[in-house]
N, C-alpha and C positions, 0 to 999 in steps of 0.2 A: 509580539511585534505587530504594528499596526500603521498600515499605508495611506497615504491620500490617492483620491483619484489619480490627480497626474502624478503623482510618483507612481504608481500602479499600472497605468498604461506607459510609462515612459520606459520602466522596470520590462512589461513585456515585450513593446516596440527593441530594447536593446537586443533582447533574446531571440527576438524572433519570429515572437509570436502574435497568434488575431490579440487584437483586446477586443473581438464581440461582446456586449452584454449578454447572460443568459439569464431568463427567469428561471423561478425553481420551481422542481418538479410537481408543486401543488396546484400551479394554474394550470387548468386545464384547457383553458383555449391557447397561451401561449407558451407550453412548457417549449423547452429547448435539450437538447443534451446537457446530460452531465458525465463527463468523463474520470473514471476513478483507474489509478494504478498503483496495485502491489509487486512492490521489489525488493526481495533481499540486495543490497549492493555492496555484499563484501567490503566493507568498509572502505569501498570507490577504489580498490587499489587494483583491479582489474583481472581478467583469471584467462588464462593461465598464467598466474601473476610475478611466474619465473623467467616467463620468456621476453628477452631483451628490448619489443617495443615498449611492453606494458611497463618496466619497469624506466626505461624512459621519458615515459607521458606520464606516471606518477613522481620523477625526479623532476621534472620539469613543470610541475604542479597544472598539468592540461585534465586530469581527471575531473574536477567538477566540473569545469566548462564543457567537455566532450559528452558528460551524463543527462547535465541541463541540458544541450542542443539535440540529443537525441528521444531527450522525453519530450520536449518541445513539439516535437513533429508530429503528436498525437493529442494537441492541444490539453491537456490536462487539469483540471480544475480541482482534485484530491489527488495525492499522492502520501501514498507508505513506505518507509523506508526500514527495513529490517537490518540488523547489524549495518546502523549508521556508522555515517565514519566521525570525524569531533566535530565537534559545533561548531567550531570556524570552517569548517568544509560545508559542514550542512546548511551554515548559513550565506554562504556562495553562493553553494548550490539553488539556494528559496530566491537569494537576490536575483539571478540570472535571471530564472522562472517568473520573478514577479510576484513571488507568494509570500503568505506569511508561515510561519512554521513554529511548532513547537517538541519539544526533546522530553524523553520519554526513557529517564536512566534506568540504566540494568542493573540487575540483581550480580549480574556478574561482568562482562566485558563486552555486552552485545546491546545497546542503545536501540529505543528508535526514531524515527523524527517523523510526523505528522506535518506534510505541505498541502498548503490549502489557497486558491486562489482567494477565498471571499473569507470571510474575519472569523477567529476562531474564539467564541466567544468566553469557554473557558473548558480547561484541563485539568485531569489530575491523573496523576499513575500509580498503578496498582493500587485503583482505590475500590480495596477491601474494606474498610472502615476499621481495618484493626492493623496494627504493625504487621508487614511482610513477612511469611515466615520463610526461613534460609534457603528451603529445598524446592520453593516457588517462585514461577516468575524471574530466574537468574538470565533469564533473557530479556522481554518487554512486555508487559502488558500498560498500555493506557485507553484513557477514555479522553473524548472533546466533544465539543459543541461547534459545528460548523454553520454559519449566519448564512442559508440562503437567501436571494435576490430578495423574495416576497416577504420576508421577514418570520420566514419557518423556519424551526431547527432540524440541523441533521444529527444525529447520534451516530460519532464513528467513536469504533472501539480497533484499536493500535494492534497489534498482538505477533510475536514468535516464542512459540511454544519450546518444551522441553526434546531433545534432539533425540536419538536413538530407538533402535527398535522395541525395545521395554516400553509399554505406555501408564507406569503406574504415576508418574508424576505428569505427564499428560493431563491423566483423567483426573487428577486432582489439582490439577489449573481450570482445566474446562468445569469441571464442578464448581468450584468458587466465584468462575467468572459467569455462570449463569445464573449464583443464586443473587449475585448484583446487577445481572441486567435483568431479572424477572420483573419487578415493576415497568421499565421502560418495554418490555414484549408484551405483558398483561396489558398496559393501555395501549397498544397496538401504534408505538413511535415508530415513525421511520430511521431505522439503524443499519449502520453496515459493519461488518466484521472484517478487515482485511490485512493478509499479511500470513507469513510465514508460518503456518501453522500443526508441521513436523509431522503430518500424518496424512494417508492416504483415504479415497473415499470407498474404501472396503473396509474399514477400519470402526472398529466401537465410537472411536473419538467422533468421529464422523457423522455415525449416528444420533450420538448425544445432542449435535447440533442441529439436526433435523428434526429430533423430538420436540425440542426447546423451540422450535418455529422457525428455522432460519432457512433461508433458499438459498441455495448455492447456484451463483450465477451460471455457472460453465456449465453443469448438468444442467439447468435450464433450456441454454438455448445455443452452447457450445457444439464444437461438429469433432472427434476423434478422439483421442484419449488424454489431451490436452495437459500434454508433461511437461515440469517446469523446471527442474533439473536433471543432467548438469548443460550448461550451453553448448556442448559442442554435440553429444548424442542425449537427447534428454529419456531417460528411464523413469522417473517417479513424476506424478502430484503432490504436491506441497504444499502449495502459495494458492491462495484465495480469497476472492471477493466473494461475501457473502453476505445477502441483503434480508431485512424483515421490518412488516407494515407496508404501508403505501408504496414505498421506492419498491417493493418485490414487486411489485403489480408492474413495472417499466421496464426491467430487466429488455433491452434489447442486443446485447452482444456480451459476450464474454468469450477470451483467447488469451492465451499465449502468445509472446511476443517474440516467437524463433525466426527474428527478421532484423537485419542490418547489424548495428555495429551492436546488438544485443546476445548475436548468436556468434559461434564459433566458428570459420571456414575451415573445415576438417580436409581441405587439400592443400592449405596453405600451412606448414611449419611455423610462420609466425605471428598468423594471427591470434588475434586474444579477445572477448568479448569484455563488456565493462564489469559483468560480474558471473558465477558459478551460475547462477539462477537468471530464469525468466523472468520479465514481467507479468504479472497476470493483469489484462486489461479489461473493464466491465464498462458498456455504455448502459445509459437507463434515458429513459425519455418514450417517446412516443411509442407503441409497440404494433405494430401493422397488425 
C-alpha cells in the first residue's frame, strides 16, 4: 500500500497525530527520532478478553480505533504486530495511523503485520530461500525494507517465535534466521529485529542473538527488569526491539509500556487492557 503526501498527512491529522517530517537517522546534523514499537495484540480482542467491557468494545468493532489512538500517543513511525488480528482489522488499524503496512502469514494461526509510517519498499516472509518447513516459523517470521527520509534503507526483520519452555524449535528458527541475515550483519546494515520473541534474556536464544551482533535495546539503556507480560502483573521478558549497524549506535530509550489503556487496573474488576502483552517501545536518534 502506498500513500500520497496529503493522503498521508490527512490520514494522520484524522488520528491524531503530528505529521512532522523526520529525517533519517543517517544525517548527522539533522537526524530526528525515530520511534519503533513491538506488540503482541492478541488479535485486538483485548485481555481479559472475558470480561464484559472488552467483549463489548470488540462487538461493537471500537478495538481498532481504541489500539490506533492509544499507539498514536507515542507518535510511532515502525510498528510490529505479533499475532495480528485479519487484515481488514490490520488495515483499519494502518489507515487510522496513517501508515502503510504489510502482512506477514503464519505458519499456523498467528499472523504478523508490519506498519510503517514512510514506504515500505519491499517484503517477503519466511524468506529462507527454500519452502518452509512445518515445524518452523508456525507463527511469523518476515523480513521489509523501510524507505527512510534520506533515501537509506532500513532492515526490519518481523518475528514471534516458537512459545513454550522447550527451546529446541526456538534455536532452530533463530539459527535459520541468522544464517539469512549474516550478509546484511557482515556489511554492517542498519537492521532492527522486533517482536515477540518467546524467550527470556537468560536464555541460550538470547545469546545467540548477541553473538550474531545484535543489541538489545532495553539492556542498553532501559532502567528495571523491563517485563512484558501479562498486563495486569507482568512476570516475563518476551517482546523486543533489537537493533545492529549504525541504528545501534542511536539506541536512546527502550521500555515497556505498563501505562494507560495498555496496562491492566488490577483494583478495578472490569478493566481489561488492549492486549495480554506490553508494548515494547525503542527510541533511536540523537544520544546525549
Amino acid at each position: 500500500m502506498t500513500v500520497s503526501r496529503r493522503q498521508f498527512c490527512a490520514a494522520l491529522a484524522a488520528a491524531g497525530v503530528s505529521t512532522r517530517v523526520l529525517p533519517a537517522l543517517g544525517d548527522e546534523k539533522k537526524a530526528e527520532p525515530l520511534r519503533v514499537i513491538a506488540y503482541n495484540v492478541y488479535v485486538c480482542k483485548g485481555w481479559p478478553d472475558d470480561r464484559p467491557l472488552a467483549k463489548k468494545a470488540a462487538k461493537r468493532g471500537q478495538m481498532a480505533r481504541r489500539l490506533a489512538m492509544e499507539l498514536a500517543l507515542y507518535d510511532p513511525d515502525i510498528i510490529n504486530f505479533s499475532e495480528s488480528p485479519s487484515e481488514a482489522l490490520a488495515k483499519e488499524i494502518a489507515g487510522y495511523l496513517g501508515m502503510n503496512h504489510v502482512r506477514f502469514p503464519s505458519g499456523g494461526n498467528w499472523p504478523g503485520t508490519l506498519l510503517s509510517r514512510y514506504e515500505i519498499t519491499d517484503a517477503a516472509n519466511a524468506p529462507l530461500g527454500y519452502d518452509r518447513p512445518k515445524d518452523l516459523f508456525t507463527r511469523h517470521w518476515g523480513r521489509a525494507t523501510v524507505h527512510l527520509p534520506n533515501g537509506e534503507p532500513l532492515i526490519v526483520h518481523s518475528a514471534h517465535l516458537f512459545p513454550g519452555a522447550d527451546p529446541t524449535v526456538r534455536l532452530k528458527e533463530i539459527k535459520a534466521m541468522l544464517a539469512v541475515m549474516k550478509k546484511d550483519l557482515d556489511a554492517g546494515r542498519s537492521m532492527l529485529l522486533i517482536g515477540d520473541l518467546n524467550h527470556g534474556p537468560d536464555s541460550e536464544e538470547y545469546k545467540m542473538w548477541l553473538d550474531a551482533g545484535w543489541t538489545d535495546t532495553f539492556a542498553k539503556v532501559g532502567d528495571g527488569a523491563g517485563l512484558t507480560i501479562k498486563a495486569d502483573t507482568p512476570q516475563y521478558r518476551i517482546d523486543y526491539v533489537m537493533a545492529t549497524g549504525p541504528i545501534a549506535n542511536q539506541i536512546a530509550e527502550s521500555r515497556p509500556l505498563f501505562e494507560g489503556a495498555f496496562r491492566v487496573n488490577n483494583a478495578d474488576p472490569q478493566s481489561f487492557a488492549l492486549s495480554d502483552h506490553l508494548p515494547q517501545f525503542a527510541l533511536f536518534g540523537e544520544t546525549k
